[in-house]
PALO-818388 format. One record per residue (C-alpha): residue number from 1; x, y negated, z negated. Coordinates in Angstrom, 3 decimals. Example, Ala and Ser with C-alpha at 12.3 -4.5 7.8 and 13.67 -1.06 7.14 Angstrom:
% PALO-818388
+-----+----------+----------+----------+
| num |     east |    north |       up |
+-----+----------+----------+----------+
|   1 |   12.300 |    4.500 |   -7.800 |
|   2 |   13.670 |    1.060 |   -7.140 |
+-----+----------+----------+----------+
% end
This chain:
% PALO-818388
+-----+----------+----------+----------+
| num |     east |    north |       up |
+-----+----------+----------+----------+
|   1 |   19.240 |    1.192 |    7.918 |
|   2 |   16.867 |    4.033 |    7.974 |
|   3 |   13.693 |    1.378 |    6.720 |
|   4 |   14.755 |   -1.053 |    9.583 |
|   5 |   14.492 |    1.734 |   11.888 |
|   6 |   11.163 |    2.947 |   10.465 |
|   7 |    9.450 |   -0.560 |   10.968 |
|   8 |   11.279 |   -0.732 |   14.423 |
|   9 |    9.575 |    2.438 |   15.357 |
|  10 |    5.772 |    1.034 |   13.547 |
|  11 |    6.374 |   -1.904 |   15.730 |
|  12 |    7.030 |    0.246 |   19.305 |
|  13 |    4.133 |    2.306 |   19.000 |
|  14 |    1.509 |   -0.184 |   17.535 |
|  15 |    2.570 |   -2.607 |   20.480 |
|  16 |    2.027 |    0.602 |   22.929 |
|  17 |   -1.064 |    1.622 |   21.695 |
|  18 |   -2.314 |   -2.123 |   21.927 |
|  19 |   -1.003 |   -2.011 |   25.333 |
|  20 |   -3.275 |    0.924 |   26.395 |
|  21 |   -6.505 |    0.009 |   23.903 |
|  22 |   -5.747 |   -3.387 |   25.624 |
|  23 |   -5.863 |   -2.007 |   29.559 |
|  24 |   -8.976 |    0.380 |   28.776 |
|  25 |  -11.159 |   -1.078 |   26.234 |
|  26 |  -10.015 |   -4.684 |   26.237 |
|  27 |   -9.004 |   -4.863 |   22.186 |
|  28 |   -5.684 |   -6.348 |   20.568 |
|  29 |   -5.482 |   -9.419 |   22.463 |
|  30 |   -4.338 |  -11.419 |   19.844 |
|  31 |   -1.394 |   -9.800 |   18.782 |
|  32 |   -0.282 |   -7.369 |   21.857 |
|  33 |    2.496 |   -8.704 |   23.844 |
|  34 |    2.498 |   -6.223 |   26.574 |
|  35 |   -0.323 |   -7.917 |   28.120 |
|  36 |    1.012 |  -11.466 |   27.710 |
|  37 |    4.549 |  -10.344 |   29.746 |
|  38 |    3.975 |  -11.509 |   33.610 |
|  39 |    6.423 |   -9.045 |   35.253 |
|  40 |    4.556 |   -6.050 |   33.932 |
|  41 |    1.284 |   -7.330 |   35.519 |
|  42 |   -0.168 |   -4.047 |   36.717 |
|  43 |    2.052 |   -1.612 |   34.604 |
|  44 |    0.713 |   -2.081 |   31.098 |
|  45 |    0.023 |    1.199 |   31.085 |
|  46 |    3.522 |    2.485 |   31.640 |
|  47 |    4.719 |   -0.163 |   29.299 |
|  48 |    2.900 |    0.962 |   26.730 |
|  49 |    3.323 |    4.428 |   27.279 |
|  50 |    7.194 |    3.682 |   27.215 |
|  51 |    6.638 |    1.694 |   24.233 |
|  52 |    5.155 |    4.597 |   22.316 |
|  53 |    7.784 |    6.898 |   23.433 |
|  54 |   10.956 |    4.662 |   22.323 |
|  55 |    9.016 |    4.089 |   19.185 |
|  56 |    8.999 |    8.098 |   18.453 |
|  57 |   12.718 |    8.066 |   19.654 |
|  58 |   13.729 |    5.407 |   16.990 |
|  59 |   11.446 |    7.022 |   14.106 |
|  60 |   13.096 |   10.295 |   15.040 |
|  61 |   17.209 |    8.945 |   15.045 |
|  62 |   15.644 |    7.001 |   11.254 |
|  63 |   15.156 |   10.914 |   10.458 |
|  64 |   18.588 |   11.948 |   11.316 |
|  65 |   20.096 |    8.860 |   10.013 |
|  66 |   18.296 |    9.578 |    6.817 |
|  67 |   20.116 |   12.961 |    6.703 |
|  68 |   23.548 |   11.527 |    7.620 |
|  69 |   25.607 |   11.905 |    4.525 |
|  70 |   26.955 |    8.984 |    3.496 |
+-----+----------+----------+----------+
% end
C-alpha cells in the first residue's frame, strides 16, 4: 500500500507542476492533463496548485501508513 501511495503522490505533484510550467512557460504539453480538462479553462493554476498539495497529502498518509504496525 505504502508504494501505491508513493507513485500516487509522484503522479499529483508532477501533473501540478506541469500544470503551472504549462500556464507560465508553456512546457509539458504532451503529457499534462490539467491543461487538456475544459472545465478548468482559466484555473490551471489553482488546479495545479491543488494538485501539488493533495500530492504532499498522499506522500505524507504513505509516511504514516508506513509506520502503521501491521
Amino acid at each position: 500500500m505504502k508504494r501505491f501511495l508513493e507513485f500516487v503522490a509522484f503522479l499529483l505533484i508532477a501533473q501540478g507542476a506541469g500544470a503551472i510550467a504549462h500556464h507560465f512557460f508553456g512546457w509539458f504539453t504532451m503529457w499534462g492533463l490539467v491543461h487538456r480538462v475544459g472545465f478548468l479553462d482559466g484555473y490551471e493554476v489553482f488546479a495545479g496548485i491543488t494538485l501539488v498539495v493533495l500530492g504532499v497529502a498522499v506522500g505524507g498518509a504513505s509516511e504514516k501508513v508506513a509506520r502503521t504496525p501491521s
